[in-house]
C-alpha positions in Angstrom: 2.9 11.4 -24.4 3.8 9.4 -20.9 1.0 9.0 -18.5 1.1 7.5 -15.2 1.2 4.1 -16.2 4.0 4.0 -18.7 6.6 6.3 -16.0 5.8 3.5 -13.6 6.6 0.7 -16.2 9.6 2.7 -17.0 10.8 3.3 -13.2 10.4 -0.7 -13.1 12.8 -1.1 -15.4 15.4 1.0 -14.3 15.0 -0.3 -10.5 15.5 -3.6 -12.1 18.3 -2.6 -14.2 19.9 -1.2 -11.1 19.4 -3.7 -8.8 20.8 -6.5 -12.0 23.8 -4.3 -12.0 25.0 -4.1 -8.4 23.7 -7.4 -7.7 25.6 -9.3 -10.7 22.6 -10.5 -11.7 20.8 -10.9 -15.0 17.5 -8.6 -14.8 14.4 -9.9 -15.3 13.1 -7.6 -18.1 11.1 -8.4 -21.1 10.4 -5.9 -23.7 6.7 -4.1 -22.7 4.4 -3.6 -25.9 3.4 0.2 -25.0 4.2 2.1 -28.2 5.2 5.3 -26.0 7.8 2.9 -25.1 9.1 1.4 -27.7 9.5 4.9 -29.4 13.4 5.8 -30.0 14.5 8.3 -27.7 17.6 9.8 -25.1 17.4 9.1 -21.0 19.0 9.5 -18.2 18.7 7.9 -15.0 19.6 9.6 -11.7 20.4 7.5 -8.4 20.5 9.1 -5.1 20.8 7.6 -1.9 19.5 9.2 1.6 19.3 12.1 -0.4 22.9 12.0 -1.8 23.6 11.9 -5.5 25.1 8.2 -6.4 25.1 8.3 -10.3 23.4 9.7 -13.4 24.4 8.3 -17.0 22.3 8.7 -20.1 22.0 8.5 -23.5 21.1 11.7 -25.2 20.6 10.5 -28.8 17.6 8.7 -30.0 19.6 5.3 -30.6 17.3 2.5 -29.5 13.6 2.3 -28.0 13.4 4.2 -25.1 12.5 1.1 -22.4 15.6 0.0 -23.7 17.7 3.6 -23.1 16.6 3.4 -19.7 17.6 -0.2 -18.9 21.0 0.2 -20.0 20.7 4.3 -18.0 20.3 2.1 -14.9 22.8 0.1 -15.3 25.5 2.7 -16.0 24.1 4.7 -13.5 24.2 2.5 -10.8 28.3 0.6 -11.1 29.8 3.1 -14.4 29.7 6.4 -12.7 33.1 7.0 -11.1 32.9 9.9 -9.7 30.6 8.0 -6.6 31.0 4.8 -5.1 28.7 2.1 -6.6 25.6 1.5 -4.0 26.0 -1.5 -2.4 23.5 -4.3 -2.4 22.0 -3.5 1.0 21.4 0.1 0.5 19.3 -0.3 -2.7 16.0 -0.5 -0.4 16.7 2.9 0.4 17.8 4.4 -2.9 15.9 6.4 -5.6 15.6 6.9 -9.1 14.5 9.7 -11.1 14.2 9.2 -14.9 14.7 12.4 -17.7 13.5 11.2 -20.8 14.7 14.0 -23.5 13.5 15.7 -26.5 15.4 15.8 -29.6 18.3 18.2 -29.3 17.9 21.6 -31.1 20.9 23.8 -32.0 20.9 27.3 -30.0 21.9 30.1 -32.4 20.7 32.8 -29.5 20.9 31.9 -26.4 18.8 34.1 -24.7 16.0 31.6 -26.0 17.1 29.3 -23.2 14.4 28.8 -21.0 16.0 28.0 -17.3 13.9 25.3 -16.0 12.5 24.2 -19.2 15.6 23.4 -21.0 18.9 21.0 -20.8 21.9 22.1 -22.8 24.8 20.4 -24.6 28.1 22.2 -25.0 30.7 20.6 -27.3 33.9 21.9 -29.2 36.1 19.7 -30.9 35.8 15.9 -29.1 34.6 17.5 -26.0 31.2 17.6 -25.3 29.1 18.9 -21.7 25.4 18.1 -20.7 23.4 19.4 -18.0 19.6 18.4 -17.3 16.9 21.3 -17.0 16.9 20.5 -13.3 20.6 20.9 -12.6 19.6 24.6 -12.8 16.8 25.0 -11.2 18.3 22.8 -7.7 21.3 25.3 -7.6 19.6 28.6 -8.2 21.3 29.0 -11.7 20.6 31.9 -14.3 21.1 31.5 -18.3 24.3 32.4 -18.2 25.5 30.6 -15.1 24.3 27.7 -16.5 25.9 28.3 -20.0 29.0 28.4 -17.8 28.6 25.1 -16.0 27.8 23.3 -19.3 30.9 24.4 -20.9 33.2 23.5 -17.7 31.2 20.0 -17.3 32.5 19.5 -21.2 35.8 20.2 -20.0 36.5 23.7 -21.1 36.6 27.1 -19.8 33.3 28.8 -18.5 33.5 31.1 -21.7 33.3 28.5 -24.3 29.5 29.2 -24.5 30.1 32.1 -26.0 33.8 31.8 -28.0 32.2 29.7 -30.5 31.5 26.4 -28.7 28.0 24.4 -29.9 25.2 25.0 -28.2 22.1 22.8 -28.4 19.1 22.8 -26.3 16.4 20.1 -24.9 13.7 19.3 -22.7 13.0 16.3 -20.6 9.6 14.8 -19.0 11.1 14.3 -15.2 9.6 11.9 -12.7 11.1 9.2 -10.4 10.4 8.0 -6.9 9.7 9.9 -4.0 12.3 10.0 -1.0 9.9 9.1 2.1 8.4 6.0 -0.6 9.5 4.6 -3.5 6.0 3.3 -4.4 5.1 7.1 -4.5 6.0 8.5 -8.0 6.4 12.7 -8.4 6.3 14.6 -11.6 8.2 17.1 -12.4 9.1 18.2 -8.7 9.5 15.9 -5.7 6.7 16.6 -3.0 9.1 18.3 -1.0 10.3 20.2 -3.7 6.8 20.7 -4.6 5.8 22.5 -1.1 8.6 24.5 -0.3 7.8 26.0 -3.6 4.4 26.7 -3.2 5.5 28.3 0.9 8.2 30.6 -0.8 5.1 32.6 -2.9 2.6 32.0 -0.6 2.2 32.6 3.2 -1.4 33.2 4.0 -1.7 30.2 6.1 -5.3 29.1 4.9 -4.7 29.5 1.8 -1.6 26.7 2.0 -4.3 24.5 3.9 -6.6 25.0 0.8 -3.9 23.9 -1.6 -3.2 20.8 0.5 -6.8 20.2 0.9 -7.2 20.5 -3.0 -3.6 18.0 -3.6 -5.4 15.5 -1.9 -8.7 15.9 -3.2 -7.2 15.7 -6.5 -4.8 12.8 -6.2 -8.2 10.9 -4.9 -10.2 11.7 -8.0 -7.7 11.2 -10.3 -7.2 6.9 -8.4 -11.3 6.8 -9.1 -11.2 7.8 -12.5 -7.8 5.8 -13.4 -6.2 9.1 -14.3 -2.6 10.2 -13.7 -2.5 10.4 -10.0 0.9 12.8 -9.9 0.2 15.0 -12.6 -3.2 15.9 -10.9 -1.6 16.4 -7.5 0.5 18.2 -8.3 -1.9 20.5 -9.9 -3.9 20.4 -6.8 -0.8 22.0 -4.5 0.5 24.5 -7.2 -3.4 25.8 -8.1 -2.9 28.7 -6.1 0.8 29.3 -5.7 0.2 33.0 -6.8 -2.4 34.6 -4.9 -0.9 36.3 -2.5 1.1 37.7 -5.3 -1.8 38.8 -7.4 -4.9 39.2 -4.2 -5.1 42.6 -5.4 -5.3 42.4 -9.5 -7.3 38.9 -9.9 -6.8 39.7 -13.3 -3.2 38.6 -13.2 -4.0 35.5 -10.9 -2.8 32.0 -12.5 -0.7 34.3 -15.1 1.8 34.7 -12.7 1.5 31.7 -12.0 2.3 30.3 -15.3 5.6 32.4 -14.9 6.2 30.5 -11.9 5.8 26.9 -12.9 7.5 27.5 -16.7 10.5 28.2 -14.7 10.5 24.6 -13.4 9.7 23.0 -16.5 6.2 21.9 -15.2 4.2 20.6 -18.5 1.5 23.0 -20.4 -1.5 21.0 -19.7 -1.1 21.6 -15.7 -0.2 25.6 -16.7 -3.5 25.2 -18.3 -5.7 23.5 -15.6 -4.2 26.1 -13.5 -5.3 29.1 -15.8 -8.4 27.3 -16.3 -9.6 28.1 -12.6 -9.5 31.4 -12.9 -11.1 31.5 -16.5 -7.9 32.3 -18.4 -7.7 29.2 -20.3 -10.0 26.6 -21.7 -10.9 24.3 -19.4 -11.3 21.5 -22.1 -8.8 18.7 -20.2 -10.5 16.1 -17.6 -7.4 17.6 -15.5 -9.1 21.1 -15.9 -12.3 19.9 -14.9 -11.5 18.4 -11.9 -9.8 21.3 -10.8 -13.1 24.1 -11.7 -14.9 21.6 -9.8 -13.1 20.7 -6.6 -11.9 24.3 -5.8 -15.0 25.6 -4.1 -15.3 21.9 -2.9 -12.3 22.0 -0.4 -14.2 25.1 0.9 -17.5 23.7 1.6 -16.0 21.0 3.4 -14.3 22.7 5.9 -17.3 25.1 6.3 -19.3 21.9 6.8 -16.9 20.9 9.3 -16.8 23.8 11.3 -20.4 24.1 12.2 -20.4 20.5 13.0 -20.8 20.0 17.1 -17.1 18.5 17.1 -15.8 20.9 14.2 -13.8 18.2 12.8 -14.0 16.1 9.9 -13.8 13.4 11.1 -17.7 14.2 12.5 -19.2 15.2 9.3 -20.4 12.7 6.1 -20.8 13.5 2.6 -24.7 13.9 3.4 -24.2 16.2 5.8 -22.1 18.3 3.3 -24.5 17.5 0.6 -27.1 19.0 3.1 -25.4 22.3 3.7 -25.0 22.6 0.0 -29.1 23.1 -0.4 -28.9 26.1 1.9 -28.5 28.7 -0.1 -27.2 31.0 2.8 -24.3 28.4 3.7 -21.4 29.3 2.5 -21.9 31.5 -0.1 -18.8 31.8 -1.9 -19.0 28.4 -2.3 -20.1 28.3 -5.9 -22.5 25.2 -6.3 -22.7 25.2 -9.8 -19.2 24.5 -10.5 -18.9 22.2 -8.1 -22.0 20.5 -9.5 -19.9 19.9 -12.8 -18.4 17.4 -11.4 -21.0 15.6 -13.5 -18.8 16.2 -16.3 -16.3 13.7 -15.0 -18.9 11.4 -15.0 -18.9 11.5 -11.3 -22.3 12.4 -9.3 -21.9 14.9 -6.6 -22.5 12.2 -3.9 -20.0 10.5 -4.8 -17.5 13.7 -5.9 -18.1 15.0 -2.3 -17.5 11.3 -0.5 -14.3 11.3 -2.5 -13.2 15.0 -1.5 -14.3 14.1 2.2 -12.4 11.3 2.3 -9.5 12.3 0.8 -9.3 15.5 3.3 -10.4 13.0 6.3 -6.7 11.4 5.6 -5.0 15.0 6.6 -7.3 16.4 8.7 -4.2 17.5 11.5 -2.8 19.5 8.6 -6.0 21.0 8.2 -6.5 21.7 11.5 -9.5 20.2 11.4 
């Protein structure tokens, strides 16, 4: 498996690659000594610039270690692509990469086991051969079969051939690259952006989009204290509730339609499970799970805390001032201390749980309204 650290050793190397190849330059890249990385496997690099596709070339078969797949993706992403204009030395600073590391492929003898959003198909008849990545489909809006279609034309032959005996095989890729406002901020799976207008198309109550803010950001800050993967858990934080103004009146199906939600855009089983985990649907059995039982009812507390406070903002309140509230058992109720008090599990006191929750929500307090 990728964590945090080995996408952001792998998004080095394809910025360097990139910048080597439209700067005539020999890159600087040694050969890192992460197994994860030195395991064969396919890649593609994506470069966009201002928002505007620039070039995507890959390797889809297992050939070489994959550090290696992704060096040379760069490259021929960045100058072999001719359907753009290569990027030109001074509009690298504003450019950005996205890496699709793929599975093995798997041949598709029904396709109505393709999984839109979770898979990437190859079309090939003959010499001519199609690929599309699993988030092709899901940025235009595409069904199975629309996306059978576009496969078979990006291989060069008629929007049927899926269908009039052409090959069909079937993969998945582990997504992540840079995000548009700062390259220094990786995304998994989804972009931020992406990310948000997701969670806004399923949800609308307006406090319940500040509580999955609060909860991105209280997330993202314990996952930097406890040197876990900082996107991952963010992006759990923002999703957690995508479905509850879907399922407010059968709780039994919250988080399940959830799961619906994020399979669709290929976001990876052990989020799904944190996610299902909150609402006691799934083990909670990850640190990622954990976090998120325990810092739900946090975000909650917080802003209670905040709004009896003489200035009602955050910025007047201290994590012993929440920590006070919490011992009144009349103060926010449905605040449950217990499972915010297995924060303990994390190896995290609820001091310093709470100081990091405060903090973290401190940072976006005009989102909050608070």
């Amino acid at each position: 498996m990728l964590d945090h650290l080995h996408r952001a050793s792998l998004i080095q190397i394809a910025r360097a690659a990139v910048e080597g190849a439209v700067r005539r330059k020999q890159p600087n890249i040694s050969a890192p000594e992460e197994a994860a990385l030195l395991e064969p496997a396919g890649a593609f690099v994506t470069l966009r610039n201002k928002g505007e596709l620039r070039g995507c070339i890959g390797l889809v078969e297992p050939t070489s270690p994959l550090w290696e797949a992704v060096q040379r993706a760069g490259a021929l992403a960045a100058t072999q692509d001719f359907r753009f204009q290569p990027p030109r030395p001074d509009e690298l600073p504003e450019s950005r990469l996205e890496i699709s590391v793929l599975s093995s492929l798997e041949k598709v003898d029904d396709p109505s086991t393709i999984k839109v959003g979770t898979h990437g198909l190859v079309i090939e008849s003959g010499m001519k051969r199609g690929l599309l990545l699993p988030q092709v489909a899901r940025e235009w809006g595409w069904e199975r079969e629309e996306f059978l279609q576009h496969t078979s034309e990006k291989a060069g032959l008629p929007p049927s051939a899926w269908c009039e005996g052409a090959a069909i095989y079937s993969f998945t890729a582990k997504v992540f690259g840079e995000e548009d406002d700062d390259a220094q901020e990786l995304y998994l799976h989804l972009k931020r952006a992406e990310a948000l207008a997701l969670l806004k198309q399923h949800l609308s109550t307006a406090n319940l989009i500040k509580h999955c803010l609060a909860a991105e950001v209280v997330l993202k800050g314990l996952a930097q204290a406890l040197g876990e993967d900082a996107p991952r858990w963010r992006l759990c934080g923002l999703l957690h509730d995508i479905d509850y103004d879907i399922t407010v009146k059968d709780m039994s199906r919250h988080t399940l339609v959830a799961e619906e939600i994020l399979q669709r855009q290929g976001i990876d089983e052990e989020i799904i499970a944190a996610v299902k985990g909150h609402n006691n649907l799934a083990p909670r059995d990850t640190a990622l799970a954990k976090a998120l039982w325990a810092a739900d009812p946090l975000t909650g507390m917080i802003v209670a805390a905040a709004l009896i406070s003489p200035a009602k903002k955050l910025a007047g309140i201290d994590a012993a001032f929440v920590l006070n509230r919490m011992k009144e058992k009349s103060f926010a109720r449905g605040a449950n201390r217990e499972q915010m008090a297995s924060c303990q599990e994390l190896g995290l006191s609820l001091e310093q749980f709470i100081t990091i929750g405060l903090n973290e929500m401190q940072k976006i307090a005009p989102q909050l309204g608070l």
